[in-house]
C-alpha positions, 0 to 999 in steps of 0.5 A: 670597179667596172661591172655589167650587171648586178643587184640593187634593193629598192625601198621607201625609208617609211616602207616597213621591211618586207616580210618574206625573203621573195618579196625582198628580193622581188622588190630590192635586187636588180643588175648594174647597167653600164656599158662603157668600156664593153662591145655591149650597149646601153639598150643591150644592158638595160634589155638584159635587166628586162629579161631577168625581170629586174625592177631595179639597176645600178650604174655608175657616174664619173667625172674628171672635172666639176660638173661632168656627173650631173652632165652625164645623168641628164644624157638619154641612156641614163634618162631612160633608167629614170623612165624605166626602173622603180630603184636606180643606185648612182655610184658617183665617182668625181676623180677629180676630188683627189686634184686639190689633195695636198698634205692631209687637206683638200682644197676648199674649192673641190669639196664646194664642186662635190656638193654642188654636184650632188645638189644639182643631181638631186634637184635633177632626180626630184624633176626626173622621177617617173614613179610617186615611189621611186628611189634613187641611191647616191653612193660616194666615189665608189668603194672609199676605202679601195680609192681614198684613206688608206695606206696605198691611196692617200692615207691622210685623205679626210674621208669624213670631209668628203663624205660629209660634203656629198651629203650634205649637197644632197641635203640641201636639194631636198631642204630647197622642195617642199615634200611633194616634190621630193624623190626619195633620194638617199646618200650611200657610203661605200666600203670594200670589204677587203682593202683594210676594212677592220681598220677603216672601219674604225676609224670613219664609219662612227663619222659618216653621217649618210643616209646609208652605209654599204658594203662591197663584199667580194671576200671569199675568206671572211663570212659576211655576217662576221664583215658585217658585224665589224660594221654594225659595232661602228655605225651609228643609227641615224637618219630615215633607216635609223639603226638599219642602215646597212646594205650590201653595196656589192657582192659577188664571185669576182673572184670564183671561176664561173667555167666551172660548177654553175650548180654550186655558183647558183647556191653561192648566190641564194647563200648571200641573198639569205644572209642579207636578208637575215640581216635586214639589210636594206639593199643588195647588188649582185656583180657579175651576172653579165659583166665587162669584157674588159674587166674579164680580161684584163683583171683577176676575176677568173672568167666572170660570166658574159652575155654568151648564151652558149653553152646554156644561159647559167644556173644563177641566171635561172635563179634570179629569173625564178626569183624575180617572177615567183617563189624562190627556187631551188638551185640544183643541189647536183654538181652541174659542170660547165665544160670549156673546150679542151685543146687537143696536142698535137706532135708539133705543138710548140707551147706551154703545158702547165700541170698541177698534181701532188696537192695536199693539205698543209695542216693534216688531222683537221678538226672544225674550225682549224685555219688549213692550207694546202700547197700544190706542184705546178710542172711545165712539161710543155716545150716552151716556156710559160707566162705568169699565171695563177693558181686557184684553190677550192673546197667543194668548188668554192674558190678559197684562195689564189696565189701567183706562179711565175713563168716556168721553163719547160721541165721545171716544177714549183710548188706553190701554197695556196697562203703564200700570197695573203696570210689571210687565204686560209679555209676555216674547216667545216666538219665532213667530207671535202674535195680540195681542188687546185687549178693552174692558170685558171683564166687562160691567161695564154695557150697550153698544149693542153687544158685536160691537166689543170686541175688535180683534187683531193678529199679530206676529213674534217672532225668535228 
C-alpha cells in the first residue's frame, strides 16, 4: 500500500543490538519518503524526514516491465536518499512477475528478470553508498501475501520461487565485489499481518531464505507479540542476523481515526515501538505520519494524518521529534482531542444526517480476557437519503473493529454490530473501567446536516 512517511531501523549484521531503547529508536526508525501519487514532492518528503530528525526512510520501487526498478533507483530523487540517509529500505515491486504466471508456474524468463533486477540495484547500491556503514534493505514485491499466494491473488503462486530468485540476484552482486566494496545490503520478505497470515505463514516462511524476514502489522485484533510469535515458530535462523531475523516491516493506525485523540494515538506508537524493541526486532517503520492524500481519500484508513500543521503539529509527531533528538518522552497521559470543524444546520438543509445512539455491549457481565461485542443504532434523521459508510468502534479511543452501513433512507434506523463484518473484530476484555465509543461515518465519506451526533459512548466494567 501507498504511504507518506514511516519508520525504518538501520544496522550492520556484525553491530551488537543496541542496548538502550533511544539508542535503537534513534539509530533504526525514520519515515517512507515517496510522492507518487501526492500534491507533495520528492524534496517535501525528504524535507519532512530532516525536520523529524530521521537517519533513516523507506520507499518504494515499481515496475511493470524488466528493468524499470533498477531504472527508477539511478533517477536524482532516489540518488539524493542514497546521499542523504545512513538506512535506505526498497520495497521493490515488479508487477510484472505475475505476467508469465499460468498454472502454478511462472515462466522461466520473469524469474531470470527479478534476479537480474536485484543484481544490478545491488551492484548499483555497493557504488552508490554515501557512508562506510550504510545499509540498505531490499524487500520482496512489497507485502507477499496481500499480492501473491493466497486464495484471492493467485493461490498456487510459488511464493519460495520468487523469494528465493530475488535473493539470490542479490547474492550473486555481492558474490561478484571483493569485501571492500560491499554496502551492507540485506533481502527482506514481507508479510501483511492480516490476509491469512496463520496460513502463509506455515506454509513459506520455513522456505525463505532472505537475510530478514518482516512483518507489516496493521491488525488492530491481534497483539503483535502473539503475530510474532506465529513468526518466530516457522523462520528458520539463518544468514547475518541468524536466529534474529525479525523486524517490523510496517505498522501503524491505518486503521484508527487520527481526528481524534491525538494523546492516545501518541502512546499507541511508543506501545508498538517497545514491543519491537522488547522483541529484539531488527528494523521497524511506522506508516502514516504524513501519508498520501490519495490513500486518505480513497482507502478505509479513516483520515490518516496529512502535512497539515493546523490545527497543531500532532502528538506523535512530537514524540517522534523528542525521540530522535534526546531521551524518549512521554506522550500526555491526558486525553488530548482534536476537534474537526462541526457543520452547522441550517432550516433549509437538504442532506443526510446520520446518528448513532443505543449502543451496547453484546456480551454483558465481562470478565478479563472474554472475546466482546458491542452493536450500535445508525438513524438517518436527515431529509435525504445517505451514502454507504462505516462505522468505527473504540475502547478507550483505540479503534477495535469497523463494520459497513448501507445507504439509509431518511427515518430509517439499522443496527449495526461491531463483528458482523469479521468474526475476528472482537475486544479481549482488559479488567477496569472502559468507555466503549461507536462513530458513524467516521471519514467523512459525504456532507451531514450535522457531525455533532456521530459519536455516542459507553462505560463498561470488566472483572477481573
Amino acid at each position: 500500500m501507498l504511504s507518506g512517511i514511516l519508520i525504518v531501523i538501520a544496522c550492520a549484521a556484525n553491530a551488537p543490538f543496541p542496548e538502550t531503547f533511544e539508542r535503537w529508536a534513534q539509530e533504526r526508525v525514520g519515515p517512507v519518503v515517496f510522492s507518487e501519487g501526492s500534491s507533495h514532492t520528492w524534496d517535501e518528503f525528504t524535507g519532512f524526514a530532516h525536520e523529524l530528525g530521521a537517519h533513516a526512510v523507506k520507499t518504494w520501487l515499481g515496475a511493470r516491465k524488466p528493468g524499470e526498478a533498477f531504472a527508477a533507483i539511478q533517477t536524482e530523487s532516489y540518488r539524493n536518499l542514497i546521499r542523504t540517509f545512513r538506512t535506505v529500505h526498497f520495497n521493490i515491486s515488479p508487477s510484472y512477475i505475475a505476467d508469465g504466471y499460468a498454472n502454478g508456474k511462472i515462466n522461466p524468463e520473469m524469474f531470470e528478470a527479478v534476479r537480474r533486477e536485484w543484481h544490478d540495484i545491488a551492484l548499483f547500491l555497493c557504488r552508490e553508498r554515501a557512508f562506510p556503514d550504510q545499509t540498505f534493505l531490499l524487500s520482496v514485491g512489497g507485502e507477499i501475501n496481500v499480492y501473491l499466494g493466497t486464495k484471492n491473488a493467485y493461490p498456487d503462486f510459488p511464493v519460495a520461487e520468487y523469494v528465493d530468485a530475488c535473493h539470490a540476484g542479490k547474492e550473486a552482486a555481492m558474490a561478484e565485489l571483493p569485501a571492500e566494496q560491499r554496502a551492507h545490503v540485506f533481502s527482506v520478505a514481507e508479510l501483511q499481518g492480516d490476509i491469512e497470515f496463520d496460513a502463509f505463514a506455515e506454509r513459506w516462511l520455513p522456505t525463505f531464505g532472505t537475510d530478514l524476514v518482516s512483518l507489516s502489522y496493521y491488525t488492530f485484533y491481534r497483539d503483535i507479540h502473539d503475530a510474532l510469535a506465529v513468526m518466530r515458530r516457522y523462520v528458520k535462523a539463518l544468514g547475518p542476523f541468524g536466529a534474529d531475523r525479525l523486524m517490523l516491516g510496517e505498522y501503524g493506525p491505518s486503521l484508527e481515526v487520527c481526528n481524534w485523540n491525538q494523546a492516545e494515538h501518541a502512546r499507541w506508537h511508543r506501545d508498538i515501538l517497545h514491543a519491537a524493541f522488547d522483541e529484539r526486532l531488527q528494523y521497524a517503520f511506522f506508516y502514516e505520519i504524513a501519508d498520501h492524500e490519495v490513500v486518505i481519500k480513497t482507502g478505509s484508513h479513516d483520515g490518516l494524518v496529512t502535512f497539515a500543521s493546523q490545527p497543531f503539529k500532532r502528538a506523535a509527531w512530537q514524540y517522534y521529534m523528542g525521540l530522535y533528538n534526546g531521551p524518549e518522552p512521554k506522550p500526555p497521559e491526558f486525553d488530548l482531542y482534536e476537534v474537526r470543524p462541526a457543520n452547522v444546520p441550517s432550516a433549509d438543509s437538504d442532506k443526510p444526517n446520520l446518528v448513532s445512539n443505543n449502543l451496547e455491549c453484546l456480551q454483558p457481565g465481562a470478565h478479563a480476557n472474554d472475546a466482546l461485542s458491542f452493536q450500535v443504532a445508525i438513524a438517518n434523521q436527515g431529509k435525504t437519503v445517505s451514502r454507504d459508510t462505516g462505522v468505527n468502534f473504540y475502547v478507550d479511543d483505540r479503534l477495535v473493529s469497523w463494520a459497513w452501513i448501507p445507504a439509509l433512507e431518511p427515518g430509517e434506523t439499522k443496527t449495526i454490530a461491531s463483528n458482523q463484518g469479521d468474526a475476528r473484530f472482537v475486544w479481549h476484555a482488559r479488567s477496569g473501567r472502559h468507555r466503549i465509543t461507536a462513530v458513524v461515518n467516521p471519514a467523512r465519506a459525504f456532507d451531514e446536516e450535522s457531525e455533532t451526533d456521530n459519536a455516542v459512548s459507553l462505560w463498561i466494567a470488566v472483572e477481573q
